[in-house]
C-alpha angles and dihedrals in degrees: 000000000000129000088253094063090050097067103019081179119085119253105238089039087083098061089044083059091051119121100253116226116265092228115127137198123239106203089054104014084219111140105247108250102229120110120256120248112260100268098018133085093220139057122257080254094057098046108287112158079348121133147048132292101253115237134063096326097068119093097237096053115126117163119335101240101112089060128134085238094049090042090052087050090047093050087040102059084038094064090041090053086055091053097055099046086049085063087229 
């Protein structure tokens, strides 16, 4: 068996079959052409596995008061202010 036989398709066939990432320009609105990383929508250009991990160990961390977890308590004890105003 020759290395033909092994991938009748041809190589670069594979990445011309690639889903292609969803960004799109906004100068233009044409879709960018590079394919998307696999499990992500985007390219590695437009963000895919890109970032940070959000919390204190991002740079850019400063305090902590501006967090999903701060902003429920905040809602929370807001609706249960208005409870208890209600007299409910």
């Amino acid at each position: 068996m020759t290395k033909a036989d092994d991938t009748p398709m041809d190589p670069v066939q594979r990445l011309r079959d690639a889903p292609r990432c969803h960004a799109r320009a906004k100068s233009t609105g044409k879709r960018c052409q590079c394919p998307a990383v696999r499990g992500w929508r985007v390219c590695r250009v437009h963000g895919a596995r890109g970032g940070h991990k959000a919390g204190p160990s991002h740079p850019r961390w400063v305090h902590g008061g501006r967090t999903r977890e701060v902003e429920l308590a905040r809602r929370l004890a807001s609706v249960l202010s208005r409870l208890d105003s209600d007299g409910i």
